[in-house]
N, C-alpha and C positions, 0 to 999 in steps of 0.2 A: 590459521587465519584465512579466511575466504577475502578475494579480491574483487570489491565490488566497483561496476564502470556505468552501471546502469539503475538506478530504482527503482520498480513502480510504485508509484505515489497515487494510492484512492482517494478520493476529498467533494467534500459536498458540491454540488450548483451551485448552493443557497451560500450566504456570507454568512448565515448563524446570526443569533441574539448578542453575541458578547464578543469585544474588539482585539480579545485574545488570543481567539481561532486566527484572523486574519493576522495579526502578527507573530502566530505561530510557523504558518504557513510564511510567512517571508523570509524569518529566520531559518526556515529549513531551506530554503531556496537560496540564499545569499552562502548558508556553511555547505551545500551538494557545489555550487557552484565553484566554491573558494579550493573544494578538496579535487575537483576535476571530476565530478559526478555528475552521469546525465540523468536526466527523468523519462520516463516513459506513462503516459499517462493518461484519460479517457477524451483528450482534444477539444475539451470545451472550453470558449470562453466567460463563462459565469463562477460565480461563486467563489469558494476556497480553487478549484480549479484553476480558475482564469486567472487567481491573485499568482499562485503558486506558479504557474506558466511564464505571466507578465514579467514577475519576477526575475525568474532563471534568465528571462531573452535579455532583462535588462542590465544588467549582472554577467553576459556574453556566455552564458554556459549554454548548451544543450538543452531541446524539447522536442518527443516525440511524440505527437499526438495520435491515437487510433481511435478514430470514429465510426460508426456505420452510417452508409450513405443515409437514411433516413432521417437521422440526426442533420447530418451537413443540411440537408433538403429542408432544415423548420431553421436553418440558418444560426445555429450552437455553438458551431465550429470556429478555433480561434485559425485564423489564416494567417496568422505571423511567425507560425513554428519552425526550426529548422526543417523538421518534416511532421506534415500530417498525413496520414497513409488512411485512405479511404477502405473500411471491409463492408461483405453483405450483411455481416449480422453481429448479433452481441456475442454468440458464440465464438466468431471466427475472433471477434474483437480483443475476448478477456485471452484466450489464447495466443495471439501473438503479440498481446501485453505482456504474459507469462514468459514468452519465447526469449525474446529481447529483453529480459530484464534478470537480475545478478541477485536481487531479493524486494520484499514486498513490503512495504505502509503504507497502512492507513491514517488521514487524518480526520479531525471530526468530519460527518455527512450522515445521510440517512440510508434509507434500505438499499438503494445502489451502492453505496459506500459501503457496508455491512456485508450485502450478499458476497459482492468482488474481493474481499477480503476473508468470508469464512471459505467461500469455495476453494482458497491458494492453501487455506490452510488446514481445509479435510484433504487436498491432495498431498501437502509433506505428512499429514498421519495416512495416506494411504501408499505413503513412499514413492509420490511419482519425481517429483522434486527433490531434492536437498538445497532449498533457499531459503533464507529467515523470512518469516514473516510478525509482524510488528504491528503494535498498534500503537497513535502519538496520545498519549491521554491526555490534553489539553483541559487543566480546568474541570476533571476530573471527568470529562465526558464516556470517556468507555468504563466506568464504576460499575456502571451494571451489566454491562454484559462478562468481564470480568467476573464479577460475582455469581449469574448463572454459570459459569463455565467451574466456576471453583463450585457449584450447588452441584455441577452434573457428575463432579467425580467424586464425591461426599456419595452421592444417592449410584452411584456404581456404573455411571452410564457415560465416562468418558476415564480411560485411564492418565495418571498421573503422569504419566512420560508423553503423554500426546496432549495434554494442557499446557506441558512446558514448550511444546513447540510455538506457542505464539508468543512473544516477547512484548512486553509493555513498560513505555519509555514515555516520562513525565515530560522531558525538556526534551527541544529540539537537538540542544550541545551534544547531548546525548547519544545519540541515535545512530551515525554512522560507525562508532567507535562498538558501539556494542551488535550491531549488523555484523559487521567485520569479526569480531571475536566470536560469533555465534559459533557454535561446534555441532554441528548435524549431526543426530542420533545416526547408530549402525540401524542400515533397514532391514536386520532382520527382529531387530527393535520397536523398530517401527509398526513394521507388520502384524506382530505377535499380541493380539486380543486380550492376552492375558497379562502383557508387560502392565506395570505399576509405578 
């Protein structure tokens, strides 16, 4: 059982077309909170972001937001966080979101959302990690990239044991419970090109 005390939690700007992202996102915020789980998370205040922020502060739990100053500077940045830690860049950013955090989800968003999440999770297939990473499928929204990722190990171009490193959780109830139970491949598993 992995002891999780921190999240990072991906998630759109944008609030989405459909009123179930946004109470998905609360519901994940009210049960991290309940269980003494902090978030770690990209410091904005917009979108599923800001709901999911709003949330946890209101709710008394933990929020660490990491921004790059650029961002603060077009004024994104939520400043009601227990801490928001200012970096130079997106690089230093996703990194000491990594640093700080016990395992990774994603909830719906777009290409930010997407990139910040396959990057956690070529790095547990490259073994740099041993932390779950997750995705919340909300309403079915990660279908398809699920499905390319199940097309890539059909057509030979991503092995079976390194598909199963991203985890995907319908309901929010969910999610901690199975975080926590996750069981890290051995990395020499991990590594080996030819594991299946």
């Amino acid at each position: 059982m992995t002891t999780i005390k921190r999240i990072c939690v991906y998630a759109g700007a944008n609030p989405g077309n459909d009123d179930r992202y946004r109470a998905a996102a609360q519901n994940l915020a009210n049960i991290l909170v309940r269980l003494g789980i902090g978030i770690v998370y990209g410091g904005g205040n917009l979108g599923l972001m800001g709901e999911l922020a709003d949330t946890v502060l209101a709710a008394g739990g933990e929020v660490v937001g990491i921004m790059p100053r650029q961002l603060v500077e077009k004024e994104v940045a939520h400043l009601g966080l227990t801490d928001l830690q200012v970096v130079e860049s997106m690089h230093e950013r996703k990194a000491v979101m990594a640093e700080l955090s016990d395992a990774f989800v994603a909830l719906p968003g777009g290409i930010g959302t997407l990139e910040e999440i396959i990057e956690v999770y070529t790095w547990s297939q490259l073994g740099l990690h041993r932390k779950a990473c997750a995705l919340l499928n909300i309403n079915g929204y990660y279908d398809g990239l699920t499905a390319f990722l199940d097309h890539a190990v059909t057509e030979g171009f991503l092995a079976r044991s390194h598909r199963e490193l991203l985890v995907v959780i319908e309901r929010p109830e969910e999610l901690v419970e199975s975080l926590e139970r996750w069981d890290p491949p051995r990395l020499d598993m991990v590594l080996d090109p030819e594991s299946t």
